[in-house]
KEBAMI-985144 format. One record per residue (C-alpha): residue in three letters; x, y, z. Coordinates in Angstrom, 1 decimal. Layout:
N
PT  residu      px      py      pz
PT     ALA       X       Y       Z
...
//
This chain:
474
PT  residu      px      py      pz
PT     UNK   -43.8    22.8    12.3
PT     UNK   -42.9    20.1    15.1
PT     UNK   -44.8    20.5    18.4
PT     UNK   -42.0    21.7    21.4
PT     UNK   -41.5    19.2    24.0
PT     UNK   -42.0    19.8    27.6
PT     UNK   -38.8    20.3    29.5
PT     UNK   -37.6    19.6    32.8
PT     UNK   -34.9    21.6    33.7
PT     UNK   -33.2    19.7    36.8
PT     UNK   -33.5    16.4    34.9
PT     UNK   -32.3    17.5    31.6
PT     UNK   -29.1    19.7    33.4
PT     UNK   -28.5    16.0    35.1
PT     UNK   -28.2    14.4    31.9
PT     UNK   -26.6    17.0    30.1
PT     UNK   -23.9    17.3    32.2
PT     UNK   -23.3    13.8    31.7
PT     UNK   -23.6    13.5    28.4
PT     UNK   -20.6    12.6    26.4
PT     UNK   -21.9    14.8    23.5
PT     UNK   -22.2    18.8    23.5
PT     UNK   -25.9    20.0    24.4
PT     UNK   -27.0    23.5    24.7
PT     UNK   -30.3    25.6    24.8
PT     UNK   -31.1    28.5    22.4
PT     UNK   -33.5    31.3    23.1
PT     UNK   -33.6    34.5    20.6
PT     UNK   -30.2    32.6    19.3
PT     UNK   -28.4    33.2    22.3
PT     UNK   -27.1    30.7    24.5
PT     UNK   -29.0    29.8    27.9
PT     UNK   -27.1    26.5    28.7
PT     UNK   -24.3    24.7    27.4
PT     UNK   -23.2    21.5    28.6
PT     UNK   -19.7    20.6    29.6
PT     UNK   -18.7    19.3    26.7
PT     UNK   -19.2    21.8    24.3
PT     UNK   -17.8    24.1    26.5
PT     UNK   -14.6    22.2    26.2
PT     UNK   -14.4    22.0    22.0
PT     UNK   -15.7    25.7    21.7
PT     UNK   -13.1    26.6    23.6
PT     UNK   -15.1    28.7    25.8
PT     UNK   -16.3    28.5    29.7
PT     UNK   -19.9    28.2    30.4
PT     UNK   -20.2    32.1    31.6
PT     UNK   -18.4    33.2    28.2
PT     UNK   -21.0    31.1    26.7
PT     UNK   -24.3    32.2    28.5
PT     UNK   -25.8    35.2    26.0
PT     UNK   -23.7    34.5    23.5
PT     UNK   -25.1    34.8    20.1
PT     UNK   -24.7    31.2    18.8
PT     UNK   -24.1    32.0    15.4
PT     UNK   -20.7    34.4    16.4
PT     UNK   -19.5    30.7    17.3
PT     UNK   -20.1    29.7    13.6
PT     UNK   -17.7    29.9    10.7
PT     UNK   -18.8    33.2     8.3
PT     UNK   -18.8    31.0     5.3
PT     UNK   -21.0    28.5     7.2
PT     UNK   -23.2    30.6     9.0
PT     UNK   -26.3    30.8     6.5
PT     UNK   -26.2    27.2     5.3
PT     UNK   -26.2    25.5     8.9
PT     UNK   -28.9    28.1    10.1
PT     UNK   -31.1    27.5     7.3
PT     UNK   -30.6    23.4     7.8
PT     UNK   -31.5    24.3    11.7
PT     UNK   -34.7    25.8    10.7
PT     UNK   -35.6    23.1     8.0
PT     UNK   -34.9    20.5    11.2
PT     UNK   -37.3    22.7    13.4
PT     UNK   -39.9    22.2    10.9
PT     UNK   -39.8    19.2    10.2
PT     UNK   -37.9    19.3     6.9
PT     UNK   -34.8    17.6     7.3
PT     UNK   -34.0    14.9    10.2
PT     UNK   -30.7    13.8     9.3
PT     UNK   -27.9    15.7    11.0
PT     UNK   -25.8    18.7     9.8
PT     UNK   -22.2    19.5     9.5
PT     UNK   -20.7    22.9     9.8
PT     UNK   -17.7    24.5    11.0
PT     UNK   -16.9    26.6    14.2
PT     UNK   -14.2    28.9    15.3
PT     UNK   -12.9    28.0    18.8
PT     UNK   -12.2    30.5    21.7
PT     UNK    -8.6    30.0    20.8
PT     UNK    -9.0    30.7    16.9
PT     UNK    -8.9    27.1    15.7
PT     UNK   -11.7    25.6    13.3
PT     UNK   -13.6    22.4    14.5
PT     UNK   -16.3    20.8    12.9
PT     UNK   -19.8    19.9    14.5
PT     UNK   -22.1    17.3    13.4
PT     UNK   -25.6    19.1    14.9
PT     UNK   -29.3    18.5    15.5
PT     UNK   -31.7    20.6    16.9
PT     UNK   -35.7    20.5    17.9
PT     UNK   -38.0    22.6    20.0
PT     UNK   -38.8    22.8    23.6
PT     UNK   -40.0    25.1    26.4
PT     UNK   -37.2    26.3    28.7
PT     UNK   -38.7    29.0    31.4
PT     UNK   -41.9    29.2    30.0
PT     UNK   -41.3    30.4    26.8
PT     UNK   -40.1    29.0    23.3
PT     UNK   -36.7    27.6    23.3
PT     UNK   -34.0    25.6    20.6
PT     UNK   -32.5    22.0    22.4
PT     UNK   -29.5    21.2    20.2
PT     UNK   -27.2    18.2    19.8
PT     UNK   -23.7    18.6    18.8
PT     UNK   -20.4    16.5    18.6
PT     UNK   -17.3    17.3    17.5
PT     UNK   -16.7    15.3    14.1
PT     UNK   -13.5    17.1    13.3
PT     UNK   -10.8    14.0    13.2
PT     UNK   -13.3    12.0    11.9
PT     UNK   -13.9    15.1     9.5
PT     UNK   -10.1    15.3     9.1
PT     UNK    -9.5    11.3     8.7
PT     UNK   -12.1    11.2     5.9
PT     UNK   -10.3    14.3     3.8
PT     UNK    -7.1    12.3     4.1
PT     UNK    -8.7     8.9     2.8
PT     UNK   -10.5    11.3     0.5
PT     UNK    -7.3    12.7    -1.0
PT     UNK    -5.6     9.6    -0.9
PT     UNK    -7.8     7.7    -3.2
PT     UNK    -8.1    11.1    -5.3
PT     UNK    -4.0    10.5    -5.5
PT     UNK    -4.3     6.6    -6.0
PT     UNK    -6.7     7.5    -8.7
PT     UNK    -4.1     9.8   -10.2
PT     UNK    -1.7     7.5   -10.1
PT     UNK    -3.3     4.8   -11.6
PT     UNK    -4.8     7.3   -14.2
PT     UNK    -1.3     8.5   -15.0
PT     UNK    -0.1     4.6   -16.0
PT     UNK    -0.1     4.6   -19.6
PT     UNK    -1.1     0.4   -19.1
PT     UNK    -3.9    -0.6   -18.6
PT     UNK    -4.6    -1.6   -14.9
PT     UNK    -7.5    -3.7   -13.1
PT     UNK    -8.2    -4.8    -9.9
PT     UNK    -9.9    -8.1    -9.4
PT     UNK   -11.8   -10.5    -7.0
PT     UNK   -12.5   -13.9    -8.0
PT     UNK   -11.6   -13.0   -11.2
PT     UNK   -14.2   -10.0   -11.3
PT     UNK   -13.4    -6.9   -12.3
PT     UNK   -13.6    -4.5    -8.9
PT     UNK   -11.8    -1.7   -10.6
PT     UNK   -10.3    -0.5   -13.7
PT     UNK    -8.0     2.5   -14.6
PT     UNK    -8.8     4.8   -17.9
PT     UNK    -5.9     3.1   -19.7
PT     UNK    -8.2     0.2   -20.3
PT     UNK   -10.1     1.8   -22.8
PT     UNK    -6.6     2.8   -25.1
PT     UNK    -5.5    -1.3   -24.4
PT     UNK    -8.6    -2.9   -25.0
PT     UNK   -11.5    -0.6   -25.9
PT     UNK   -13.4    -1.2   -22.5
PT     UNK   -14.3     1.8   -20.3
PT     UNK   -13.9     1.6   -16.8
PT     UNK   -17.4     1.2   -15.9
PT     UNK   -18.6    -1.2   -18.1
PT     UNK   -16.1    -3.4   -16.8
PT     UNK   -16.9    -3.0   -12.9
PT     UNK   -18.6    -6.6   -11.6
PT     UNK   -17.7    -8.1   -15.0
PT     UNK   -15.5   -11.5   -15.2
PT     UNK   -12.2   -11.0   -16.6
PT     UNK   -12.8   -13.4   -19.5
PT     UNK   -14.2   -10.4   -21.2
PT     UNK   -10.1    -9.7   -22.0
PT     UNK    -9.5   -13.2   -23.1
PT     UNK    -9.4   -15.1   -26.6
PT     UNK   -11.2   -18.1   -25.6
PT     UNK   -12.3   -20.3   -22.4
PT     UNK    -9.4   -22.6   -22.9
PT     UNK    -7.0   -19.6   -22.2
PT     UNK    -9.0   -18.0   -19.6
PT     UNK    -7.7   -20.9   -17.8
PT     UNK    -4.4   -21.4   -18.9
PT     UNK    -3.3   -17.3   -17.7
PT     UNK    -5.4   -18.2   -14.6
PT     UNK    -3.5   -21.3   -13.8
PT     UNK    -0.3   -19.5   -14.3
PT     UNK    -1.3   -16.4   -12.0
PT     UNK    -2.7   -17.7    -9.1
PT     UNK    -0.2   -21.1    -8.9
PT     UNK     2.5   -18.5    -8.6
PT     UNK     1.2   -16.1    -7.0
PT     UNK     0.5   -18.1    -4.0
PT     UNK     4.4   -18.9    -3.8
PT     UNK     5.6   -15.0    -4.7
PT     UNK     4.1   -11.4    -4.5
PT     UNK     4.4   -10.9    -8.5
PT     UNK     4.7   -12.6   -11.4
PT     UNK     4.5   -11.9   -15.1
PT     UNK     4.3   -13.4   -18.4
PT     UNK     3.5   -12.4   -22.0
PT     UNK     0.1   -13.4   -23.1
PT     UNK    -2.2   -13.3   -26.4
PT     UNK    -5.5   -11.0   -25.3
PT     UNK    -8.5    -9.6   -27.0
PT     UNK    -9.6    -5.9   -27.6
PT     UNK   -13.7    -5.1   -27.1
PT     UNK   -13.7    -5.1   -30.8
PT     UNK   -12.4    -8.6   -31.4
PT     UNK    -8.5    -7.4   -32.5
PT     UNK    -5.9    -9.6   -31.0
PT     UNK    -3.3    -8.4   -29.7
PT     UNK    -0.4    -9.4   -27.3
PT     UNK     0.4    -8.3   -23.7
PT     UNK     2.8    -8.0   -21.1
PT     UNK     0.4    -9.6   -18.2
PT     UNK     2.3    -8.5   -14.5
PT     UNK     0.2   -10.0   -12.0
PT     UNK     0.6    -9.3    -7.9
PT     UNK    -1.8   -10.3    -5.3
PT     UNK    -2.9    -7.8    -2.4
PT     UNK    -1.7    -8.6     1.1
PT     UNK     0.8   -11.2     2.6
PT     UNK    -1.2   -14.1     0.9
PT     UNK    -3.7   -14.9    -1.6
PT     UNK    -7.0   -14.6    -0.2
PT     UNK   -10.4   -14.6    -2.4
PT     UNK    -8.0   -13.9    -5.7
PT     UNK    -7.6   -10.4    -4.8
PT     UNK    -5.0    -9.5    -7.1
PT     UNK    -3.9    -6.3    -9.1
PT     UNK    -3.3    -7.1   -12.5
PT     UNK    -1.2    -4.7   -15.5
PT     UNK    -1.6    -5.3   -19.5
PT     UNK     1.0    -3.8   -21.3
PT     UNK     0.4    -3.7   -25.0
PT     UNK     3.3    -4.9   -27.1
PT     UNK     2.1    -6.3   -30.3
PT     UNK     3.9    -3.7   -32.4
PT     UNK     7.2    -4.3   -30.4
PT     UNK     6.8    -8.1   -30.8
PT     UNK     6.3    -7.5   -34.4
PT     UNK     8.7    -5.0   -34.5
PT     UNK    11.3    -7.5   -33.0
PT     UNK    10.1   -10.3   -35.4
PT     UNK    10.6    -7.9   -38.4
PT     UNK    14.1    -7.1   -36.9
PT     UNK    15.3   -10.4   -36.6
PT     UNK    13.6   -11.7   -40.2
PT     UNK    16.3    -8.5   -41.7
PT     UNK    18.9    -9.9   -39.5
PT     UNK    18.3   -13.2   -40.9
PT     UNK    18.7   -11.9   -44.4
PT     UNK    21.4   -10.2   -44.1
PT     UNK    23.1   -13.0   -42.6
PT     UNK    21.9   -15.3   -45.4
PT     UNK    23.2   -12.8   -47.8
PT     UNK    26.8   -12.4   -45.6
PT     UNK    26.3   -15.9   -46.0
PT     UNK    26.2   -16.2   -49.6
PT     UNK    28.6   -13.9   -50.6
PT     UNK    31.0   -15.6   -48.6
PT     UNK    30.4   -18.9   -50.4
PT     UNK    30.7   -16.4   -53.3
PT     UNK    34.0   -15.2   -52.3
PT     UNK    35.3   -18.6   -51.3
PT     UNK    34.3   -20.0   -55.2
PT     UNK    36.3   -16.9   -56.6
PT     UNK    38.9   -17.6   -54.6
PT     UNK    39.4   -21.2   -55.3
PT     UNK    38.8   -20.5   -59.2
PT     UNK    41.5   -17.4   -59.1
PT     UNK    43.7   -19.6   -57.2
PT     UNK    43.2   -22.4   -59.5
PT     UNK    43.7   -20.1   -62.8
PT     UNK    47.1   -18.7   -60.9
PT     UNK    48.6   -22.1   -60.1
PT     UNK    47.5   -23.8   -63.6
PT     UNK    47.9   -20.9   -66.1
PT     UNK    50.4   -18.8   -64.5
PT     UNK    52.4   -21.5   -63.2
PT     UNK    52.6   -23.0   -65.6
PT     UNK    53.3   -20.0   -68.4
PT     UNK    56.2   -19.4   -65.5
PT     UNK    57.6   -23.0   -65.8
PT     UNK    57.4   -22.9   -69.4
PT     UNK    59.2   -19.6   -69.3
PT     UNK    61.8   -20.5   -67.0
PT     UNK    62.1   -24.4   -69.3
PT     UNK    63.0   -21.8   -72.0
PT     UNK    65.4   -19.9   -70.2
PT     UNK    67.3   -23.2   -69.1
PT     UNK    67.4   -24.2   -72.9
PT     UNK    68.8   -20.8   -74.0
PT     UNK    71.7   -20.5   -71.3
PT     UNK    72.7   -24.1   -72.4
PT     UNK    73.0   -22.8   -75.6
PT     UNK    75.1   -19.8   -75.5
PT     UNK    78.4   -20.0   -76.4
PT     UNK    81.1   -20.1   -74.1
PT     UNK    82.9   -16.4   -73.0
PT     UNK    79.5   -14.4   -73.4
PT     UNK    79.7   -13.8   -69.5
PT     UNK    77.7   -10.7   -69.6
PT     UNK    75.0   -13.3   -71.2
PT     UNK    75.4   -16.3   -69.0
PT     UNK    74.9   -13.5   -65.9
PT     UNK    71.8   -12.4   -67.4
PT     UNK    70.2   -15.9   -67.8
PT     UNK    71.4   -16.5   -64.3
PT     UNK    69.7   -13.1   -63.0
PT     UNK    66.3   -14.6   -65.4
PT     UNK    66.3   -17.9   -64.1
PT     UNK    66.4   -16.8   -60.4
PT     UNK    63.6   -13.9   -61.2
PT     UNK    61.2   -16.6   -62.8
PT     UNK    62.0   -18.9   -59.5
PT     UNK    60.9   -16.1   -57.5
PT     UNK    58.0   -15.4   -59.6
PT     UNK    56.8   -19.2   -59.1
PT     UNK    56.9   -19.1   -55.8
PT     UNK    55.3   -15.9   -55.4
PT     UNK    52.8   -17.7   -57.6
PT     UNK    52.1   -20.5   -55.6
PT     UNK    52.4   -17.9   -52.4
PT     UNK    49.1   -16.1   -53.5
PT     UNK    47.1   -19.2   -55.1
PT     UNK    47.7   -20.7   -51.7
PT     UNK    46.8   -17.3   -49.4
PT     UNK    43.5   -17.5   -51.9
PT     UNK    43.0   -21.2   -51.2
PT     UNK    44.9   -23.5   -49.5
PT     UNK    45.4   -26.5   -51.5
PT     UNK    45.2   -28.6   -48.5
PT     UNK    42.0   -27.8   -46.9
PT     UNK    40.6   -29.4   -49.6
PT     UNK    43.1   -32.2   -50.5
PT     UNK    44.2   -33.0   -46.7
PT     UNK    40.9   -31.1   -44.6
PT     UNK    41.3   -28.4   -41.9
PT     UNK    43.5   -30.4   -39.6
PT     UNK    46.4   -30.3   -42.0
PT     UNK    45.4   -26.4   -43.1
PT     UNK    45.9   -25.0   -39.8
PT     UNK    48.8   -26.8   -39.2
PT     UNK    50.0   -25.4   -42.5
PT     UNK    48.8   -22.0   -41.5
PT     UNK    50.4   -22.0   -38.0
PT     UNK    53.7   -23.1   -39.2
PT     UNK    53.4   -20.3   -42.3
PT     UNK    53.0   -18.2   -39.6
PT     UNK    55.7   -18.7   -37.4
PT     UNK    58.1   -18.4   -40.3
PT     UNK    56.4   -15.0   -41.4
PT     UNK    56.1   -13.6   -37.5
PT     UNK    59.0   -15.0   -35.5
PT     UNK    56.2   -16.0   -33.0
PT     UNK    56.2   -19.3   -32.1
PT     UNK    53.1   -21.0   -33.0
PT     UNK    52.2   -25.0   -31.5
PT     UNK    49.2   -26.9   -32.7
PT     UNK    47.7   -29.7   -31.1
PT     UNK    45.1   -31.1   -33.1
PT     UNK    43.0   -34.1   -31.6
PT     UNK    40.5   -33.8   -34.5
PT     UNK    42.9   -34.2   -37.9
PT     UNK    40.3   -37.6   -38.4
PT     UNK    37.5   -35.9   -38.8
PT     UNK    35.3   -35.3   -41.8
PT     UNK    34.0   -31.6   -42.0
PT     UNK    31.6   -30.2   -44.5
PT     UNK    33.6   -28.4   -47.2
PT     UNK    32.1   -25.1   -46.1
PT     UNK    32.2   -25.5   -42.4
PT     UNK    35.8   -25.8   -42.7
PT     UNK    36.3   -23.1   -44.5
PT     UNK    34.6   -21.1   -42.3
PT     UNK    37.4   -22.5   -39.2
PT     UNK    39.7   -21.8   -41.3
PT     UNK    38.8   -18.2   -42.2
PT     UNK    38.0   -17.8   -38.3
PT     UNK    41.8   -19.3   -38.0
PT     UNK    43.8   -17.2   -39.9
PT     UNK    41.7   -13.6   -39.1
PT     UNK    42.5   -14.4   -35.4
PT     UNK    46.3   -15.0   -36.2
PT     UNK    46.5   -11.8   -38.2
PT     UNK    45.1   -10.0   -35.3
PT     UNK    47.5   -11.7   -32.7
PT     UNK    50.6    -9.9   -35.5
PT     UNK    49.4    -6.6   -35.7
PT     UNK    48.2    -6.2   -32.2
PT     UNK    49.0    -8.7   -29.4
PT     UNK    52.7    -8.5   -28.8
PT     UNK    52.9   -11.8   -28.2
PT     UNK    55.9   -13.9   -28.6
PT     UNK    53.8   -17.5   -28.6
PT     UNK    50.6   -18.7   -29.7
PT     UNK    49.2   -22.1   -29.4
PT     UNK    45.7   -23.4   -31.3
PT     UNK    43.7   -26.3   -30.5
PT     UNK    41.6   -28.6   -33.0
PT     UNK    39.4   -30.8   -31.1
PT     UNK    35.9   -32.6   -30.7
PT     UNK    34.1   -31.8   -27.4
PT     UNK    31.0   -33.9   -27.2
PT     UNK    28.7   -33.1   -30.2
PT     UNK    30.9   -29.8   -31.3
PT     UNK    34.1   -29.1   -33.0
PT     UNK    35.8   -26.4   -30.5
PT     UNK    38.9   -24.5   -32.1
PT     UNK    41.0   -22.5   -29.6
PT     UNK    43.9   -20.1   -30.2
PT     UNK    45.5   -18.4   -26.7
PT     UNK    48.5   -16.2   -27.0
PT     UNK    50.7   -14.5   -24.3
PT     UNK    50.5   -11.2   -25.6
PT     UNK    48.9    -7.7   -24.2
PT     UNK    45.6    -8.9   -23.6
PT     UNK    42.4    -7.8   -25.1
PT     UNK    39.7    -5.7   -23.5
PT     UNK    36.1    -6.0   -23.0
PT     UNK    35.8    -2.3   -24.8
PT     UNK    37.9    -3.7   -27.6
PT     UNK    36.3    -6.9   -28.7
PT     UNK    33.3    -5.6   -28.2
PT     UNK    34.1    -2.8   -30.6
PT     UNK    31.4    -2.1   -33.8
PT     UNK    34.3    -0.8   -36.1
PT     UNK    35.9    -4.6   -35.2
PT     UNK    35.1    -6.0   -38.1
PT     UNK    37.8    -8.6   -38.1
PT     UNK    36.0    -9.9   -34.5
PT     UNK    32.4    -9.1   -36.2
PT     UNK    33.3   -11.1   -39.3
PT     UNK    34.4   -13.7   -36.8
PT     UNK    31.1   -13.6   -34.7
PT     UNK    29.2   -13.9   -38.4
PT     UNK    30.9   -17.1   -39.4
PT     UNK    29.8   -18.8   -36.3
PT     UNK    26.8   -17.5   -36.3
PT     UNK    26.3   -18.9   -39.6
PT     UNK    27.1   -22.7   -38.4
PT     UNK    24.5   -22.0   -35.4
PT     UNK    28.1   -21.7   -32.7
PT     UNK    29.7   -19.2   -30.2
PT     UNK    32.7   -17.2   -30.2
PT     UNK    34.3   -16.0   -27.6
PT     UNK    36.9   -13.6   -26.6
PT     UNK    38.6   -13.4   -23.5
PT     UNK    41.9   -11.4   -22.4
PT     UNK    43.6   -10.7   -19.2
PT     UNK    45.8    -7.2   -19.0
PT     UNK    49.4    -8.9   -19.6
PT     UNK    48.3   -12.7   -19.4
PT     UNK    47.2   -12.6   -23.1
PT     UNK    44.2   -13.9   -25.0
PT     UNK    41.9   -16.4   -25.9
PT     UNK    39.8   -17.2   -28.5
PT     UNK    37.2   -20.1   -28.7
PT     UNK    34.8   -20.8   -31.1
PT     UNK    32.3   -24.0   -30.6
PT     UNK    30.4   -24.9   -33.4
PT     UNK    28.0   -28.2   -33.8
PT     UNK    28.4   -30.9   -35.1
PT     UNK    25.7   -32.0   -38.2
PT     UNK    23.8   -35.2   -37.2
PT     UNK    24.8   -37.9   -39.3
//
């Protein structure tokens, strides 16, 4: 047990009262003196005070603990201070950071204690205490993985880091952040990318290829932002977002898209070839059965004898049914395949086509072609032709238009063909339609030749159509 110190009173009051922390004498655990101080956060005055039992000023719940941490101090046990909690005169709860040690005070065995009210600091350090318990939280409740880092060490690390890359938390704390990284090469490269932009902008992002603990490779969305106003020391705050099942995902995706537009691809050449032989078959076999037919007709009616009118009529009726017939012939062989996109090339097609049209529609259609000289792959002009003719059916059965004009020309290294009509106008909802599969078949054929289509329509101003597709390199 620690020896009590001699006391004197008058100098001890002089200091006490002075003193900017709460001092107090004991005796039988009743107050003898207390300071000004503690007067003021006990909430008491200094005659309430006087024979007050000092542990009635203690919080129940922390009555045994800081009475048991007294006596250990007395002893010699403990030497650091203690924190417990009082209730004020006025029912409030403060806390006290306290340390006591023996004396004589009027002859006879007496407890000096030490107290200061802690209770904002007590408060302050809860809040900074709950707020990293909520940061943690937060961070814990990311589903990437997220790191803090200085100089490129790891300072902290959130629990998603083990699901990303295998790492826990800890064994990543004062570790460099090449641990995440392929190779040294691109360690570099993602730190060159980071910290050159970050010292222009707050964030920045970027995918990058990464390594799990166990050596997998995978690839992540890296979002990078540095703490504070400016870069100081690297202190940054980096997120990995795992995405090499969406990346292969998106690579599988567009290797199906790709096939399915090679295979829209080949049975359009397909279709094309049937449609040139059927058209070929109609105009040389039919046709000329037809001809042959109506040859026949013409050598009967010059043989029938004169006053068989009923006869002659009949041949007449014949001869103008197998005329029909022949041109409905060469009607269909040429809808299947125009003769002259292959004997004349697209230029002379559409102008064909546009003037078939007007007869057919009433709606006047011009064509200005600036490009009738040049030499087109058989297939990419069958493709602006198709594109052509699917537009002018649409501008038939739904514009309302009463003129049309289509353009043929050579901008720079593409061949642009534009059809504009004054009719209704086309919406952004309607071309934009999945059950428009006119426009979607459209959109394919372009595709195809690596070009654009687009469709654009003003309410009553009509629309326009342009599709720009490049030119092959000679």
């Amino acid at each position: 047990m620690s020896k009590s110190r001699p006391f004197d009173e008058d100098l001890y009051r002089t200091l006490a009262n002075s003193s900017q922390a709460g001092v107090y004498i004991l005796q039988d655990g009743k107050f003898q003196f207390a300071n000004p101080h503690i007067q003021e956060y006990a909430g008491y005055t200094e005659g309430e005070m006087l024979g007050m039992d000092s542990l009635s000023l203690i919080h129940p719940v922390d009555r045994a603990p800081a009475r048991k941490n007294a006596i250990r101090m007395l002893k010699g046990q403990r030497f650091s201070p203690y924190e417990f909690r009082i209730i004020t005169g006025d029912g409030r709860t403060k806390w006290i950071l306290e340390s006591v040690t023996s004396i004589h005070y009027g002859g006879r065995p007496a407890v000096l204690g030490n107290s200061m009210n802690i209770t904002e600091q007590k408060e302050a350090r809860n809040r900074l205490e709950e707020l990293e318990a909520l940061e943690s939280s937060i961070l814990d409740a990311i589903p990437h993985a997220v790191i803090g880092l200085h100089n490129r060490v790891f300072n902290f690390a959130n629990n998603a880091v083990k699901s990303v890359f295998g790492w826990r938390p800890e064994e990543l704390i004062g570790k460099d952040v090449r641990l995440l990284y392929r190779n040294d090469r691109e360690y570099e490269e993602i730190a060159d990318l980071f910290y050159s932009a970050l010292e222009k902008q707050r964030t920045f992002h970027t995918e990058f290829p990464c390594r799990r603990k166990d050596g997998v490779e995978i690839i992540c969305m890296v979002r990078a932002s540095r703490i504070g106003e400016t870069l100081r020391e690297r202190r940054i705050v980096v997120t990995y977002e795992d995405i090499t099942e969406r990346i292969q995902a998106e690579k599988e995706l567009e290797h199906s898209r790709q096939e399915l537009r090679n295979l829209s691809a080949h049975q359009q050449t397909v279709r094309e070839e049937e449609r040139t032989r059927i058209a070929r078959e109609i105009h040389d076999e039919l046709g000329q059965t037809l001809t042959a037919l109506k040859m026949d007709i013409a050598w009967l009616k010059h043989r029938l004898p004169a006053g068989l009118n009923p006869l002659h009529a009949k041949m007449r009726q014949m001869s103008t049914l197998a005329d029909a017939t022949i041109e409905t012939v060469h009607r269909i062989a040429t809808e299947l395949r125009p003769g002259l996109l292959d004997d004349l090339g697209l230029a002379a097609a559409i102008e064909w086509q546009a003037a078939d049209f007007q007869s057919r529609s009433g709606i006047v259609c011009s064509a200005v072609l600036a490009a009738d000289d040049l030499e087109l792959d058989r297939d990419l002009a069958t493709s602006l032709f198709r594109i052509f003719q699917e537009t002018l059916t649409n501008i038939a059965r739904h514009a309302g238009a009463t003129r049309t004009e289509v353009r043929l020309e050579r901008n720079g290294d593409r061949i642009v063909l534009t059809v504009a009509d004054n009719g209704r106008g086309i919406t952004k909802k309607q071309s934009e339609n999945d059950r428009a599969f006119g426009i979607i078949g459209m959109r394919e054929r372009a595709h195809l030749w690596g070009g654009e289509l687009s469709i654009t329509g003003s309410r009553n101003e009509g629309t326009k159509v342009t599709v720009a597709i490049p030119l092959p390199r000679p």
